[in-house]
KOLKOL-143662 format. One line per field, with one value per atom (N, C-alpha, C): x, y, z; residue number from 0; atom name. Coordinates in steps of 0.05 Angstrom, whole numbers. Last residue first. Layout:
# KOLKOL-143662
u	c(X; ...)
v	c(Y; ...)
w	c(Z; ...)
pos	c(NUM; ...)
site	c(CA; ...)
***
This chain:
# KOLKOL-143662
u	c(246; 257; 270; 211; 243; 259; 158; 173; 201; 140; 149; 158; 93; 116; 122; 66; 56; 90; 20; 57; 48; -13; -6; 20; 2; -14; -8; 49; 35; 24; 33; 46; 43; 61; 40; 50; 74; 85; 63; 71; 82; 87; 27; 50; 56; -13; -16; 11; -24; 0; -7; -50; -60; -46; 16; -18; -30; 68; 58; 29; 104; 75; 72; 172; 150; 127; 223; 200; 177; 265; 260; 234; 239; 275; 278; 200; 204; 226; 203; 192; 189; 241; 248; 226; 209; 226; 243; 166; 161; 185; 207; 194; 186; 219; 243; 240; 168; 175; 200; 164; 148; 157; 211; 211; 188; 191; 221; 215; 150; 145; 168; 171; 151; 141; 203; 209; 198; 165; 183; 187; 137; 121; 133; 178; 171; 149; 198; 216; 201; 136; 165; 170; 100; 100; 124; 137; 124; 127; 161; 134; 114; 212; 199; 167; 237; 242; 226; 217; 209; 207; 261; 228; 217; 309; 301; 279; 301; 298; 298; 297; 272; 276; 345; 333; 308; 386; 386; 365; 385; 372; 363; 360; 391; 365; 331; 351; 364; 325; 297; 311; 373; 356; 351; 370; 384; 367; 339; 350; 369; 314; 294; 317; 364; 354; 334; 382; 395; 389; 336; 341; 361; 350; 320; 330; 392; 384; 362; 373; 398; 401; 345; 342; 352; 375; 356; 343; 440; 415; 396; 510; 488; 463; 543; 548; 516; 540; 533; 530; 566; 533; 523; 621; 611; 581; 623; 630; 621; 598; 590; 599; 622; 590; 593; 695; 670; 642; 702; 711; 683; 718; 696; 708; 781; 748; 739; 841; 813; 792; 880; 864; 836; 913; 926; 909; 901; 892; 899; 884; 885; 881; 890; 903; 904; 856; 886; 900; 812; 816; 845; 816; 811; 813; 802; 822; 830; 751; 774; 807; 715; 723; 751; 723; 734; 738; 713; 742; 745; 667; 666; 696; 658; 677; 685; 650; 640; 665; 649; 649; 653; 666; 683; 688; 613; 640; 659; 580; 574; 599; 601; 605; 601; 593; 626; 620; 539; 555; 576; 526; 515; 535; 557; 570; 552; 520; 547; 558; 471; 480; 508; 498; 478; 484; 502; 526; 513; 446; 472; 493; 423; 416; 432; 454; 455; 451; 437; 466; 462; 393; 397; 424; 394; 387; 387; 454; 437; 420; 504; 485; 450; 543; 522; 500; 562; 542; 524; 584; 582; 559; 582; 595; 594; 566; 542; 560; 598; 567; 554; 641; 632; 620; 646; 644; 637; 604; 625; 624; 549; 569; 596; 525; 525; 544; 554; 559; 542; 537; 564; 569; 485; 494; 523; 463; 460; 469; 489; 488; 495; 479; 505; 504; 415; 428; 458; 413; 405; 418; 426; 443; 434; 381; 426; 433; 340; 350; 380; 349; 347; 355; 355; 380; 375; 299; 328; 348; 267; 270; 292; 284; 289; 283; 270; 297; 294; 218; 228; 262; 200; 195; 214; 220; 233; 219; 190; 216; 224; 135; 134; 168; 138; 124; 135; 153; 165; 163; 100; 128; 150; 63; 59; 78; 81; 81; 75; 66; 98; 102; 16; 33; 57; -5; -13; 10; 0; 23; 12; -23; 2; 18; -78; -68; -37; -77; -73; -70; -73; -43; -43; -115; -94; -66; -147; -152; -126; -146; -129; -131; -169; -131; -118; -225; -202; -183; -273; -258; -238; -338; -329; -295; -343; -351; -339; -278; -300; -311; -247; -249; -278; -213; -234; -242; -171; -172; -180; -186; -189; -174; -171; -161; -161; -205; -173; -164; -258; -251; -216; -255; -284; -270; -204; -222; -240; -189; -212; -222; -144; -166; -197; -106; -117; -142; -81; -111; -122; -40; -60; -81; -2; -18; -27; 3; -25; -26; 41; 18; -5; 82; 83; 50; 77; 72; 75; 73; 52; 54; 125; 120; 99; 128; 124; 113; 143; 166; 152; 111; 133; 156; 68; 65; 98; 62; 54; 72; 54; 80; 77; -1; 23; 53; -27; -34; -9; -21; -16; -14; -56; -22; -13; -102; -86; -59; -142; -129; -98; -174; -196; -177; -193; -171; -174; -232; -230; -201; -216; -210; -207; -231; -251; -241; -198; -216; -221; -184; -205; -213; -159; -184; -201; -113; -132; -151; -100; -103; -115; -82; -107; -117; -39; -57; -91; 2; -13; -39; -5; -5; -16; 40; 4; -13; 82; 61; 37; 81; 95; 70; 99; 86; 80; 126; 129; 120; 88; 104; 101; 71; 68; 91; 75; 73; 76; 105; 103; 97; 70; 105; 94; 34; 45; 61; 23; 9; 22; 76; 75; 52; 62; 87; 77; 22; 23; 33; 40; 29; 13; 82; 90; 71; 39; 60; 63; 17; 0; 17)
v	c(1244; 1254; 1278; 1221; 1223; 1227; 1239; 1237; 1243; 1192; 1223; 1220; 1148; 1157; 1180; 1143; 1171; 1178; 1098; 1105; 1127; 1073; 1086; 1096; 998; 1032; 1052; 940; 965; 988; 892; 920; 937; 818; 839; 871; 766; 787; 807; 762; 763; 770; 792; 792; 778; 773; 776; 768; 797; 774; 777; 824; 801; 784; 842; 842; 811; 821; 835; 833; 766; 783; 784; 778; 767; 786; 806; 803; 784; 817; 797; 789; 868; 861; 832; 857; 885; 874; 823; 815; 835; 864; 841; 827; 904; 909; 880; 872; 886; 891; 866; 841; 852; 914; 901; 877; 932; 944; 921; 901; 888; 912; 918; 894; 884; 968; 972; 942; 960; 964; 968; 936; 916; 934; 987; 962; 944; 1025; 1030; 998; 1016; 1016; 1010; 1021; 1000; 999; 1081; 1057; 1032; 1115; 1113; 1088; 1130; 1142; 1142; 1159; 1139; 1147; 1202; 1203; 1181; 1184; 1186; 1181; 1222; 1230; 1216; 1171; 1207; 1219; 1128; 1131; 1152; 1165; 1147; 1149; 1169; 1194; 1184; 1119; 1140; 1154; 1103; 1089; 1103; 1140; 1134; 1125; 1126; 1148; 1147; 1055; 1069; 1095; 1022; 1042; 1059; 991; 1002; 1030; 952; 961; 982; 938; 955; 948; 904; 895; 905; 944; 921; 911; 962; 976; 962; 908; 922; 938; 900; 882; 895; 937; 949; 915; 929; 953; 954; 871; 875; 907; 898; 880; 866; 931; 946; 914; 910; 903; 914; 939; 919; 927; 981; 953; 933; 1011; 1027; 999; 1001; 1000; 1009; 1014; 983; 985; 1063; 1055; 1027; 1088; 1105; 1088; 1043; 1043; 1067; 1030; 1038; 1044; 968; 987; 998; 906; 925; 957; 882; 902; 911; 880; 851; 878; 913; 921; 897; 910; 895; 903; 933; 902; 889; 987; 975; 950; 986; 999; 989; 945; 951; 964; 966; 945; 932; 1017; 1019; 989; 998; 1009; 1011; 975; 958; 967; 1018; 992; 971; 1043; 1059; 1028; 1015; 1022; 1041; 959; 985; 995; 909; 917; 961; 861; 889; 893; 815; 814; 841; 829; 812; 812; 854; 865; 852; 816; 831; 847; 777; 762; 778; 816; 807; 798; 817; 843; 833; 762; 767; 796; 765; 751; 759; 806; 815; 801; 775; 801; 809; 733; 731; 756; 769; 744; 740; 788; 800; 788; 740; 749; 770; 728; 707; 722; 768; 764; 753; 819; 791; 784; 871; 857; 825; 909; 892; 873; 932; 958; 944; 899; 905; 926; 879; 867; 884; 929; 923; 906; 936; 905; 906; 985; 963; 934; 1022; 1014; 983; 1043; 1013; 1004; 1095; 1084; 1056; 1103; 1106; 1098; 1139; 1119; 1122; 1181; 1170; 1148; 1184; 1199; 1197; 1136; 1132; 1162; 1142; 1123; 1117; 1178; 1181; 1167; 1159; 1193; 1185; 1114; 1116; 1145; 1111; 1094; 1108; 1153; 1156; 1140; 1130; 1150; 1158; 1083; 1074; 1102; 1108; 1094; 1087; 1131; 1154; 1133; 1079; 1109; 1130; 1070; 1042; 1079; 1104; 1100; 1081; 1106; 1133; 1117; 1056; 1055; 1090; 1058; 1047; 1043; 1092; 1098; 1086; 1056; 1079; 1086; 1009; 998; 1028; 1018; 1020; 1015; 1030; 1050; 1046; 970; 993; 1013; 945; 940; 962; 972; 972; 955; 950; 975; 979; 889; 899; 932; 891; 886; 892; 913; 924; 912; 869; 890; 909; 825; 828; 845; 847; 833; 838; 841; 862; 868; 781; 805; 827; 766; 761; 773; 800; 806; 799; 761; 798; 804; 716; 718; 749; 718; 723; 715; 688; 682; 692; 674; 699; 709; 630; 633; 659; 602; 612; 628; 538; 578; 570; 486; 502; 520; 459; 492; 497; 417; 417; 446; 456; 431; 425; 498; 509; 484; 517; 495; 495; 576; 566; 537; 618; 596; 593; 673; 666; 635; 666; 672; 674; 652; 636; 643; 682; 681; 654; 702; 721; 709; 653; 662; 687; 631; 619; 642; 667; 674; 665; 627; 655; 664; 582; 585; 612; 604; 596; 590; 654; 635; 619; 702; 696; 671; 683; 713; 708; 651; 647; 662; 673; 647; 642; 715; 725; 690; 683; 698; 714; 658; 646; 661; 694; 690; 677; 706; 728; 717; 657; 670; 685; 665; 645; 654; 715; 705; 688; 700; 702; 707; 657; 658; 674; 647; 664; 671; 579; 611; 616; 526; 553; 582; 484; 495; 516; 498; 472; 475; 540; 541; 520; 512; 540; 547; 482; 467; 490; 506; 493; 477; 534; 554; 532; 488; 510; 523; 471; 451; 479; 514; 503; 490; 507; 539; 532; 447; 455; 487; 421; 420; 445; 373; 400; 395; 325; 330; 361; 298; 323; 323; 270; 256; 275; 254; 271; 263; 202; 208; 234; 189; 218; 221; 129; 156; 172; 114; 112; 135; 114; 138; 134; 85; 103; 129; 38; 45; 59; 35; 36; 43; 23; 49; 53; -24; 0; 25)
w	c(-7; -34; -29; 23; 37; -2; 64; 38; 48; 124; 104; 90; 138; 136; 113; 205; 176; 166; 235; 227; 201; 258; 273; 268; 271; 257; 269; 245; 267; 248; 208; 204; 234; 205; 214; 205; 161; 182; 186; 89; 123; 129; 44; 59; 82; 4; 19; 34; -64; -55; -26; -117; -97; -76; -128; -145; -128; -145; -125; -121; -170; -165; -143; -173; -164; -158; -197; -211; -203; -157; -171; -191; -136; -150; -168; -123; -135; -159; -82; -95; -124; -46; -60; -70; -30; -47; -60; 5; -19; -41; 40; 29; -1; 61; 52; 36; 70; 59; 46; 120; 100; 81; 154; 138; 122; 160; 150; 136; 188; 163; 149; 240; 230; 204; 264; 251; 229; 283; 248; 238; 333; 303; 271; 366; 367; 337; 370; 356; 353; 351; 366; 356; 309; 346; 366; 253; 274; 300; 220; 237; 248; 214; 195; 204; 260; 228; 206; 299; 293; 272; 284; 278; 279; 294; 269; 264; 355; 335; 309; 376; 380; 353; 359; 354; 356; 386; 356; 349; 436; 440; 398; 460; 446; 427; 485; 498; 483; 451; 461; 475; 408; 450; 441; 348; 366; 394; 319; 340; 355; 282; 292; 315; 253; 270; 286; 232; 249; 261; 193; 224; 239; 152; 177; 198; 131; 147; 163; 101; 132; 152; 71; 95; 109; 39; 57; 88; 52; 33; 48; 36; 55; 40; 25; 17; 25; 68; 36; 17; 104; 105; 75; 105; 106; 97; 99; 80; 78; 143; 121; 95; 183; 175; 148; 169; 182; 173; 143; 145; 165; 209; 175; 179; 218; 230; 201; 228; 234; 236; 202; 220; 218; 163; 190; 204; 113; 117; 146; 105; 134; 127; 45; 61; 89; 31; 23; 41; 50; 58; 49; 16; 45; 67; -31; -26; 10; -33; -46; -30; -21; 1; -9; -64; -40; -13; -103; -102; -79; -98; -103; -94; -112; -129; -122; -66; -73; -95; -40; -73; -79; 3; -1; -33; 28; 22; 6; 30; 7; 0; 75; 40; 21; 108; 109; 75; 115; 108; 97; 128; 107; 97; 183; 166; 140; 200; 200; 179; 208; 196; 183; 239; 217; 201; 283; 274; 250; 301; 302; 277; 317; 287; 280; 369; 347; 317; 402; 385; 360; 400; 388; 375; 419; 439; 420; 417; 404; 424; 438; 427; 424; 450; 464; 458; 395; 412; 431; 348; 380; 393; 308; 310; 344; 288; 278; 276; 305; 324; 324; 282; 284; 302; 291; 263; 268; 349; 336; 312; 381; 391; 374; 359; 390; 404; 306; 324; 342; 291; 291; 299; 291; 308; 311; 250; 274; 300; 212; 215; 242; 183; 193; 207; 193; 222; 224; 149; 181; 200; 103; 112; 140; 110; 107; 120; 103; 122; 129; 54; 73; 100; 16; 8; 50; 19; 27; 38; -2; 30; 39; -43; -28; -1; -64; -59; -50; -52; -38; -36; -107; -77; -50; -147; -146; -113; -133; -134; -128; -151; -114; -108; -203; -182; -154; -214; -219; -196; -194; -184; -194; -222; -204; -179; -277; -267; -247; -275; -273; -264; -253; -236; -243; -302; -278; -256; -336; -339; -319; -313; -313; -316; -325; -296; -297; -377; -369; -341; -389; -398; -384; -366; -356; -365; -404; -375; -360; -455; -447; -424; -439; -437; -437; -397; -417; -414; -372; -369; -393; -380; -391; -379; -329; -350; -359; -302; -305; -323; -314; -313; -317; -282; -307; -299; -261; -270; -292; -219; -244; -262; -173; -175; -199; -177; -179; -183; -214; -206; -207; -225; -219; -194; -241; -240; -222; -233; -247; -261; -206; -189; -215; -236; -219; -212; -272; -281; -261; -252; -246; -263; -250; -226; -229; -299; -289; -257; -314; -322; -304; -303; -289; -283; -324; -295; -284; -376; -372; -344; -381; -376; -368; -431; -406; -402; -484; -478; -435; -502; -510; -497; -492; -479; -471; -527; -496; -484; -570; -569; -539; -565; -563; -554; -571; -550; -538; -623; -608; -577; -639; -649; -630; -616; -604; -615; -607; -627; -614; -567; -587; -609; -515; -528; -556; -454; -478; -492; -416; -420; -446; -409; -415; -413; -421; -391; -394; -486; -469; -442; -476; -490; -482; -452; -435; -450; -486; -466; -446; -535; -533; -507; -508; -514; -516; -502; -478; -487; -552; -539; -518; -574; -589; -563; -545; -536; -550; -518; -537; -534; -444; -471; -494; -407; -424; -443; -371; -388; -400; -295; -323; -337; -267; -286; -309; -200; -221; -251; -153; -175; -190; -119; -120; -142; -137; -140; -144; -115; -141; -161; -57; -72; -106; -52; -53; -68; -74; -85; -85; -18; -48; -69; 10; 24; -14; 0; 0; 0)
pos	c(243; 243; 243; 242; 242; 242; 241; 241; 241; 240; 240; 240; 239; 239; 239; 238; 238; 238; 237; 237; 237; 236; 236; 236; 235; 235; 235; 234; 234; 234; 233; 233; 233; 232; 232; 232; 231; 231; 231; 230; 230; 230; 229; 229; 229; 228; 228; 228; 227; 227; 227; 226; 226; 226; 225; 225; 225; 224; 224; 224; 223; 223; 223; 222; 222; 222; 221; 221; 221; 220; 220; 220; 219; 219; 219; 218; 218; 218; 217; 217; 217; 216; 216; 216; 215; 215; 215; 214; 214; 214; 213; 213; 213; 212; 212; 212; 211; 211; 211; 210; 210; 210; 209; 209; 209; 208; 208; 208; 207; 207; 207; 206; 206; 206; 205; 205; 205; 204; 204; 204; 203; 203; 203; 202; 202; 202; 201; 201; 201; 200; 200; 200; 199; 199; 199; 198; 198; 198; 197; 197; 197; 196; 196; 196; 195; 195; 195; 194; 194; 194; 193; 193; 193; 192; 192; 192; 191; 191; 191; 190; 190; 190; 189; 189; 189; 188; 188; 188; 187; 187; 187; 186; 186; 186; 185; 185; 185; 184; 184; 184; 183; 183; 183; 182; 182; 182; 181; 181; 181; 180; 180; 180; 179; 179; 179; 178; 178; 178; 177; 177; 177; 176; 176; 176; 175; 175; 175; 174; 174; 174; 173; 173; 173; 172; 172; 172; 171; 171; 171; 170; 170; 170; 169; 169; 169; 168; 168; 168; 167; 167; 167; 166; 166; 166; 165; 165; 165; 164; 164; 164; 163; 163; 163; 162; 162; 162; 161; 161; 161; 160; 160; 160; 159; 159; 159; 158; 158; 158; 157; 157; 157; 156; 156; 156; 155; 155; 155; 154; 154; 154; 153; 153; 153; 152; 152; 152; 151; 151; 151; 150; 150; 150; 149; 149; 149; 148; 148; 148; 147; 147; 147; 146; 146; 146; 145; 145; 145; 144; 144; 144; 143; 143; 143; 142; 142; 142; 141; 141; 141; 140; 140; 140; 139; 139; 139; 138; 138; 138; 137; 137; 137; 136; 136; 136; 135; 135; 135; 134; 134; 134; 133; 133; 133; 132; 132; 132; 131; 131; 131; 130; 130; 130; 129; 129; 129; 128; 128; 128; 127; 127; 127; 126; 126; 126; 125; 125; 125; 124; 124; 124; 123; 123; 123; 122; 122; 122; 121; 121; 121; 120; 120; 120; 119; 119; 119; 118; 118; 118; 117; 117; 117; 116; 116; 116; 115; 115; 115; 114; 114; 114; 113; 113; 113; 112; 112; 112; 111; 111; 111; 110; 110; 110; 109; 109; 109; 108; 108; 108; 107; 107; 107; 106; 106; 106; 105; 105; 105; 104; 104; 104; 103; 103; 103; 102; 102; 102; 101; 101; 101; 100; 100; 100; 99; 99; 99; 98; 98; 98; 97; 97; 97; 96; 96; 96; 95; 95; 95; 94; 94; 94; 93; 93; 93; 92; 92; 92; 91; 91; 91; 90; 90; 90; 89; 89; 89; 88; 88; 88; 87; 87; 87; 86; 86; 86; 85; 85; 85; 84; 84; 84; 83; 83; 83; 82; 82; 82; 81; 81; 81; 80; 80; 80; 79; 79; 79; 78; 78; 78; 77; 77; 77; 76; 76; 76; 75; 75; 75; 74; 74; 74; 73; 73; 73; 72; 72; 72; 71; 71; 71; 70; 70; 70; 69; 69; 69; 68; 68; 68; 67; 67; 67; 66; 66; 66; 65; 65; 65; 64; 64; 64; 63; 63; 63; 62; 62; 62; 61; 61; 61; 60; 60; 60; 59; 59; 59; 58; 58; 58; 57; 57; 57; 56; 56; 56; 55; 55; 55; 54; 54; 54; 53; 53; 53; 52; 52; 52; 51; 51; 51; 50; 50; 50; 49; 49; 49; 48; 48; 48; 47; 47; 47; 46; 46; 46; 45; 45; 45; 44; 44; 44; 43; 43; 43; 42; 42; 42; 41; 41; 41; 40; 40; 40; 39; 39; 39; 38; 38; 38; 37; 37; 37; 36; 36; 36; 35; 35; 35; 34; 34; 34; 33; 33; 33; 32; 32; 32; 31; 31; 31; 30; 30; 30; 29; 29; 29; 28; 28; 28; 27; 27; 27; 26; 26; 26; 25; 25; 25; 24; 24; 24; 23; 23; 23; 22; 22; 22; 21; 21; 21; 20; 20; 20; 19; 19; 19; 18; 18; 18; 17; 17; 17; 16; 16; 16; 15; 15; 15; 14; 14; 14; 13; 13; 13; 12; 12; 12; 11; 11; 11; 10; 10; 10; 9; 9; 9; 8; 8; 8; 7; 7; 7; 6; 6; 6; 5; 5; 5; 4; 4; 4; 3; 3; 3; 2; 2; 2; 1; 1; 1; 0; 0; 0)
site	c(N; CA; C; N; CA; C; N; CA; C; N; CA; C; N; CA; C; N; CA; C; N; CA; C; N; CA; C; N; CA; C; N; CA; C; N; CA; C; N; CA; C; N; CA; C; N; CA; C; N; CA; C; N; CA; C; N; CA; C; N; CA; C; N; CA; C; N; CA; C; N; CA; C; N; CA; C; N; CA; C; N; CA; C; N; CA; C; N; CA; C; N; CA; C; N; CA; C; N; CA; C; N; CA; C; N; CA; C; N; CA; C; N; CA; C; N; CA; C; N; CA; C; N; CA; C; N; CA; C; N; CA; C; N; CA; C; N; CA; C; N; CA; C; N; CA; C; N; CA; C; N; CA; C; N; CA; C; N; CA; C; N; CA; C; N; CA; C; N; CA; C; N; CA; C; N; CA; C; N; CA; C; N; CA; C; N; CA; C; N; CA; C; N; CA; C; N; CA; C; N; CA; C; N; CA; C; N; CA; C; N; CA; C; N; CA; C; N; CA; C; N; CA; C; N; CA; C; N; CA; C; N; CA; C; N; CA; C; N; CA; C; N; CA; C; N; CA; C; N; CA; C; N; CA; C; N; CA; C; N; CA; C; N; CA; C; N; CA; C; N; CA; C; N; CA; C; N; CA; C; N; CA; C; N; CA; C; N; CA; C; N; CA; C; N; CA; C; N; CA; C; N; CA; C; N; CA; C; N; CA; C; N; CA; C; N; CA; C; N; CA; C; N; CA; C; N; CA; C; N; CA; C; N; CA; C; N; CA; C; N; CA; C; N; CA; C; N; CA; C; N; CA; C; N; CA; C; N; CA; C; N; CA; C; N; CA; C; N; CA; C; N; CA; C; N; CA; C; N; CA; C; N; CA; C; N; CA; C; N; CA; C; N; CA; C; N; CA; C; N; CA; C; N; CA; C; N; CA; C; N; CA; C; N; CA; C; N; CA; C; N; CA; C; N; CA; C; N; CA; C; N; CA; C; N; CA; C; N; CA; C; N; CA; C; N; CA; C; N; CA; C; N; CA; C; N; CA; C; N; CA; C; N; CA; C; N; CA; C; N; CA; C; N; CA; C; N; CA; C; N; CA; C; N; CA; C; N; CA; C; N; CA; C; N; CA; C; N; CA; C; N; CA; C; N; CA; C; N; CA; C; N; CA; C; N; CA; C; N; CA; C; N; CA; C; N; CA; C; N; CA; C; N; CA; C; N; CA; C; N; CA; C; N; CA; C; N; CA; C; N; CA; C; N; CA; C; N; CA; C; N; CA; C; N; CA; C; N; CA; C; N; CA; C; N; CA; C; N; CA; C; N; CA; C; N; CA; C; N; CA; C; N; CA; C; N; CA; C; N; CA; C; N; CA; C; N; CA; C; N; CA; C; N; CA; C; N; CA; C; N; CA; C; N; CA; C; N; CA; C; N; CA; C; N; CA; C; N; CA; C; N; CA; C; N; CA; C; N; CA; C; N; CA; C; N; CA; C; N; CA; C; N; CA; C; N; CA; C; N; CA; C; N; CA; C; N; CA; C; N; CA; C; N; CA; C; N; CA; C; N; CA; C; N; CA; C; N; CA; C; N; CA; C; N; CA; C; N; CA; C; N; CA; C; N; CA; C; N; CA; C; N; CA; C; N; CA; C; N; CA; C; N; CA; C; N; CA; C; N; CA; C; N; CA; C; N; CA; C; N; CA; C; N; CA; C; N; CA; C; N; CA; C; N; CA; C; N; CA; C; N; CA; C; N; CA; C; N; CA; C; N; CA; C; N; CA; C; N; CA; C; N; CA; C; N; CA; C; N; CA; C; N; CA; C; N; CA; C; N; CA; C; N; CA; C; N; CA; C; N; CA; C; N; CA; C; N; CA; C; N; CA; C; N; CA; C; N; CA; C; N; CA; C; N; CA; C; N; CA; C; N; CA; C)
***
């Protein structure tokens, strides 16, 4: 029985040719009304890309027979709503990547020093601390940029990242917002961050620094945005400012 179980589950689907797709979405009932055209959409985006904005206009998701009056232009135009509507939110979000970076190095390497962002005790999570850091260490390592190239030439006898205006310039908006997410509650930097961008206080910024950081990587990678329901919660109660 075990075995003629697994044998069920095996994978059976074969690749099938853009004729072959197109008559196989006309047969579960989606409106195809010039299949040529329909094809060269098929050819340039991927029928698993596609199926996820014309999911929701099935009827039967197991079977995936559509529903009645079911298009293929609907599903193009599903699609190019989401690439522009990844664009749109890519330029917004790198002003806010750009204003965050230059805030933590502003404001934390003059309360504390150029290398705030290796002091344990500043952090209430080592462990994701060490995580960070080592993700920083591998971006540095590739970086080609010639001020870190040089500067790690220069002080090669110094074991330490260069300092934050130069190390942090390297790093990924979502390594910036866990670093501020795991500063202590204590640290005066951490109020005035969230202020500047008119949250009530430090505990609100976090939890949109990282669905922002989610957003921007589905941005970066070309995953549908458009109906996607995020992880993770948001706090309210946040009015963030233009940072143009």
């Amino acid at each position: 029985m075990f075995l003629q179980s697994q044998l069920e589950n095996i994978f059976t689907k074969e690749a099938k040719t853009i004729e072959e797709q197109v008559a196989l979405l006309q047969n579960r009932g989606l409106v195809i009304t010039n299949p040529k055209i329909a094809g060269k959409y098929l050819l340039n985006i991927s029928y698993y890309r596609l199926g996820e904005y014309w999911y929701v206009m099935q009827s039967d998701k197991e079977n995936h027979v559509f529903k009645s009056n079911s298009n293929f232009e609907d599903v193009i135009a599903l699609y190019n709503f989401d690439a522009e509507l990844r664009l749109l939110l890519f330029d917004v979000i790198e002003k806010i990547e750009i204003s965050l970076r230059t805030k933590l190095i502003y404001h934390l390497s003059l309360e504390f020093n150029p290398w705030w962002f290796q002091n344990f005790e500043l952090f209430t999570d080592s462990r994701a601390l060490v995580k960070t850091l080592s993700s920083l260490e591998e971006e540095i390592a590739r970086t080609k940029d010639k001020a870190i190239r040089n500067h790690l030439k220069k002080h090669k006898d110094i074991k330490r990242f260069p300092p934050a205006w130069k190390s942090l310039e390297q790093t990924s908006f979502g390594s910036l917002s866990k670093l501020y997410g795991n500063l202590k509650h204590k640290t005066t930097s951490k109020d005035k961050i969230a202020k500047e961008y008119g949250a009530v206080n430090h505990t609100y910024l976090p939890s949109w620094l990282q669905s922002i950081a989610q957003i921007r990587n589905f941005c970066a990678h070309h995953t549908r945005l458009w109906n996607k329901n995020l992880p993770g919660t948001v706090k309210l109660r946040l009015y963030m400012k233009y940072c143009g």
